[in-house]
C-alpha positions as CSV (number, residue, x, y, z in Angstrom):
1,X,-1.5,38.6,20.8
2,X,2.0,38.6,19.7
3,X,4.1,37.9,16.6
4,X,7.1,36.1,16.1
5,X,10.1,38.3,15.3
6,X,13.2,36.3,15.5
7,X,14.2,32.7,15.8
8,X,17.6,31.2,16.8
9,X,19.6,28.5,15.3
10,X,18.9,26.1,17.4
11,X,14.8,27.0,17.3
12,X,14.8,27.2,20.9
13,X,14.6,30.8,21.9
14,X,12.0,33.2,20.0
15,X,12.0,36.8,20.2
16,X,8.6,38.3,20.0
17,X,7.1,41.9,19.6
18,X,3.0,42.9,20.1
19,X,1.0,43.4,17.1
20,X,0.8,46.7,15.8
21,X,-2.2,48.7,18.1
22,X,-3.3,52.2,18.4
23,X,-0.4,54.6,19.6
24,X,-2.6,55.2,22.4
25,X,-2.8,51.7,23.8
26,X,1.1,51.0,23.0
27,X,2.4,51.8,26.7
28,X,-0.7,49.2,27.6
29,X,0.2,46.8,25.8
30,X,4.1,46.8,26.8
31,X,3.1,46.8,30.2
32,X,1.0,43.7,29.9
33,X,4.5,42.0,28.3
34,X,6.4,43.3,32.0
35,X,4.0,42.1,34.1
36,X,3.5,38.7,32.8
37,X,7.0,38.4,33.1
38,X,7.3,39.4,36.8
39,X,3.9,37.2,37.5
40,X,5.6,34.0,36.4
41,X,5.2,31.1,40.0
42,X,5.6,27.3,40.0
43,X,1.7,27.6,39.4
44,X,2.0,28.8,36.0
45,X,2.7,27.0,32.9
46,X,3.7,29.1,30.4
47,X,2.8,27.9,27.0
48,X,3.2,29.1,23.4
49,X,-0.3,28.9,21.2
50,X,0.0,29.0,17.8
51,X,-3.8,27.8,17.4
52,X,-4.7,24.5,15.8
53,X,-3.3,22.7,18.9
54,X,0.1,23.5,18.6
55,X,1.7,24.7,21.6
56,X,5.0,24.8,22.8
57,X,6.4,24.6,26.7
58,X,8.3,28.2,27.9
59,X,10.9,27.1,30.2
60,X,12.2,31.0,30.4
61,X,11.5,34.6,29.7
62,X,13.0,37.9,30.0
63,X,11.6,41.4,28.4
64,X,14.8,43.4,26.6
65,X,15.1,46.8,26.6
66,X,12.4,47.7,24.0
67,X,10.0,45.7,25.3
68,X,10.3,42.9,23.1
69,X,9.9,39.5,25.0
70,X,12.4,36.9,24.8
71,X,11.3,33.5,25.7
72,X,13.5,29.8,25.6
73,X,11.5,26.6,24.5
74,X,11.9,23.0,26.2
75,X,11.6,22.0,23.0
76,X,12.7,23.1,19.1
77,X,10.3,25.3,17.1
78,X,9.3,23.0,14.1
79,X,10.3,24.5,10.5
80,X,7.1,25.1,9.1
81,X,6.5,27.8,11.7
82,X,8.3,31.1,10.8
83,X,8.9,34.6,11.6
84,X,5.9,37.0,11.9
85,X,3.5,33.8,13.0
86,X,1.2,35.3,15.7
87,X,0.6,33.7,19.6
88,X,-0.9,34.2,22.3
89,X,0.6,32.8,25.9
90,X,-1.3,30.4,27.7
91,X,-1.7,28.6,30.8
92,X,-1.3,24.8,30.0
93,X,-2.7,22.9,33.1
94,X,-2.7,19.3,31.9
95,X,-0.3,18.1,29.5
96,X,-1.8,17.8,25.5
97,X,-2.8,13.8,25.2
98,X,-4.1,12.5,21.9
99,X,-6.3,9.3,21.4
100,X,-7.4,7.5,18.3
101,X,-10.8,6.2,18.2
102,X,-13.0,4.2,16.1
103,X,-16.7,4.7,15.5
104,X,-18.8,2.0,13.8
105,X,-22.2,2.1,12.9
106,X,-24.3,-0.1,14.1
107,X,-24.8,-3.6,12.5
108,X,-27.7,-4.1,10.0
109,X,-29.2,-7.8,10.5
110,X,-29.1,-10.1,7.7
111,X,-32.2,-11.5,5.6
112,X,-31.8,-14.7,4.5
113,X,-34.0,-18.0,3.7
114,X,-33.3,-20.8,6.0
115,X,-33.3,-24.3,4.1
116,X,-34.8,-27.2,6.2
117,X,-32.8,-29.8,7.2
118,X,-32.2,-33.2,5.5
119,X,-34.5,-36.2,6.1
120,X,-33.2,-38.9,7.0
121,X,-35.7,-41.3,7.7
122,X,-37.1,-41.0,3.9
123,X,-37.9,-44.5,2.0
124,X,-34.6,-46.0,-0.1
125,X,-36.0,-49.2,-0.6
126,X,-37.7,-48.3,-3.7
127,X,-35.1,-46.6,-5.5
128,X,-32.5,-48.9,-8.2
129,X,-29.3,-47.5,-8.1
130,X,-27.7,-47.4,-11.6
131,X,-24.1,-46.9,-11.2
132,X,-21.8,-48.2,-13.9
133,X,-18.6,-50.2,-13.2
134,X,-14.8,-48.7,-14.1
135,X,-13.4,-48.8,-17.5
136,X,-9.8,-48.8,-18.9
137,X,-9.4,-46.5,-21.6
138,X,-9.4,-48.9,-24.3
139,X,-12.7,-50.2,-23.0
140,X,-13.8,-46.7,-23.2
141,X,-12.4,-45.9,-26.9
142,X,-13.1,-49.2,-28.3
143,X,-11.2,-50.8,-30.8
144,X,-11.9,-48.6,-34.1
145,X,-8.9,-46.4,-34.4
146,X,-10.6,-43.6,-36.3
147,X,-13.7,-43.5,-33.8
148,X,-11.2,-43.5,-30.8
149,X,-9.1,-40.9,-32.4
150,X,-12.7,-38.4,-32.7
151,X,-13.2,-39.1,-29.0
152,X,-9.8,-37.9,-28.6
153,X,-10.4,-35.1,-30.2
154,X,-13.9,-33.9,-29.3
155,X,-12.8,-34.4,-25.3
156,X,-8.9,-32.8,-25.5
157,X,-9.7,-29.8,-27.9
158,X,-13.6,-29.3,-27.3
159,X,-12.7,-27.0,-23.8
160,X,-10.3,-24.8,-26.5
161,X,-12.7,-24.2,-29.6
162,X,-13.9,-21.2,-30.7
163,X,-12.2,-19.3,-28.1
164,X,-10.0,-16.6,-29.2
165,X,-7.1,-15.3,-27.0
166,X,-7.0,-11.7,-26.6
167,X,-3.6,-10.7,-27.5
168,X,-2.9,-9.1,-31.0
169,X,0.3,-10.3,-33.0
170,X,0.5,-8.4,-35.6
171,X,2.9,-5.9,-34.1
172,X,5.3,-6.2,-31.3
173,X,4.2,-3.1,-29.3
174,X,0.9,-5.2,-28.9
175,X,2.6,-7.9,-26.5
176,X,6.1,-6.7,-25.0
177,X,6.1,-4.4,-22.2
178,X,8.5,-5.4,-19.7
179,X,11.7,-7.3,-22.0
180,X,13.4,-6.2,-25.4
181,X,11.4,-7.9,-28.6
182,X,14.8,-8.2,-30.0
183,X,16.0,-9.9,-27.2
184,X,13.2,-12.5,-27.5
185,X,13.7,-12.9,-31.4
186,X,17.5,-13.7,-30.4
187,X,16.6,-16.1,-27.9
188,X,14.1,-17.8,-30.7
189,X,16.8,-18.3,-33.0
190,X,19.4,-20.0,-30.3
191,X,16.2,-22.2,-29.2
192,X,16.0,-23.4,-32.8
193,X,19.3,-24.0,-33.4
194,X,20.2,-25.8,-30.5
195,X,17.0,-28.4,-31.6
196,X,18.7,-28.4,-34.9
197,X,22.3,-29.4,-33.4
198,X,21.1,-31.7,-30.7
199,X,18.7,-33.3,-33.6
200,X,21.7,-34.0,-35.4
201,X,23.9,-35.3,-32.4
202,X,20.9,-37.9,-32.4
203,X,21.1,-38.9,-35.7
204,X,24.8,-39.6,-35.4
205,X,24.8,-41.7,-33.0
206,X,21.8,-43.8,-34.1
207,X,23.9,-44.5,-37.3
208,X,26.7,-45.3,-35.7
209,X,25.4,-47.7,-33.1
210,X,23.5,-49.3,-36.5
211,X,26.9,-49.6,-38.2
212,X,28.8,-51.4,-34.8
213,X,25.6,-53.7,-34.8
214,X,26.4,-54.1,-38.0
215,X,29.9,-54.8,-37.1
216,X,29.3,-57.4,-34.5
């Protein structure tokens, strides 16, 4: 195994020294450095492990003069890798090649009641239809003011009583969360004044097409 002692701008060439062994296995383990070196054919693929599936294509390699071996990637050294990182040198005979797969259980079958069919061929003959013809609403409400306007009532309000909306008005911080409170208070007032102003362009000009009738 080896550790990573030097990387170059460009994350391309490493420099790399053995781990630390016995003084008496030193010479060894320099030698084993030399000799991959000097073994290197078209057969072998040089590769860098870094373990978890990372490895990284040697395109060349040259021992210095204290033994340290000097090797230049095809392809950058990502950042998260950094000086003293251990490897090991590998041969690579296939390229790396990720898939993504999906595994599904298999299916559970459903229990259900089946409902039989319809029948057609049952017996109408017997049956009286009651169906009612359409009505206008004043054929509906009738002709008593006060017992139309309770019909009114009971149908238009009925889907609205008792129900109380779940918003609490007592305090702004209740309501507005995404626009200004004073901005909606200011937008109020303009509202009610431009009723007021456009209320009283009405009015003036109902009293003065009563006074050119009048005119006429």
């Amino acid at each position: 195994m080896i550790y990573l002692k030097e990387i170059s701008p460009d994350r391309r060439e490493l420099r790399f020294s053995h781990v630390a062994v016995p003084e008496d296995e030193h010479s060894q383990h320099e030698g084993m450095l030399q000799e991959f070196v000097d073994t290197i054919n078209i057969n072998f693929e040089p590769t860098l492990n870094f373990g978890q599936n990372r490895l990284f294509k040697i395109i060349n390699q040259l021992i210095f003069e204290d033994h340290d071996l000097v090797v230049r990637l095809l392809d950058p050294l990502p950042n998260d890798i950094e000086e003293e990182s251990t490897a090991w040198i590998v041969n690579e005979l296939v390229d790396s090649y990720t898939d993504t797969i999906l595994i599904e259980g298999l299916g559970t079958e459903d229990v259900f009641t089946e409902l039989r069919g319809p029948n057609f061929e049952i017996e109408t003959k017997y049956t009286k239809i009651n169906e009612t013809n359409f009505a206008s609403w004043n054929e509906i409400l009738g002709s008593s003011i006060p017992t139309s306007q309770q019909i009114i009532d009971k149908m238009f309000s009925g889907s609205l009583k008792g129900i109380e909306l779940g918003i609490d008005y007592t305090g702004f911080q209740n309501f507005v969360n995404f626009s200004s409170a004073a901005e909606r208070l200011k937008n109020f007032k303009h509202k009610v004044e431009m009723i007021e102003y456009y209320d009283d362009q009405i009015t003036t000009l109902n009293s003065v097409s009563e006074s050119n009738e009048v005119n006429v």
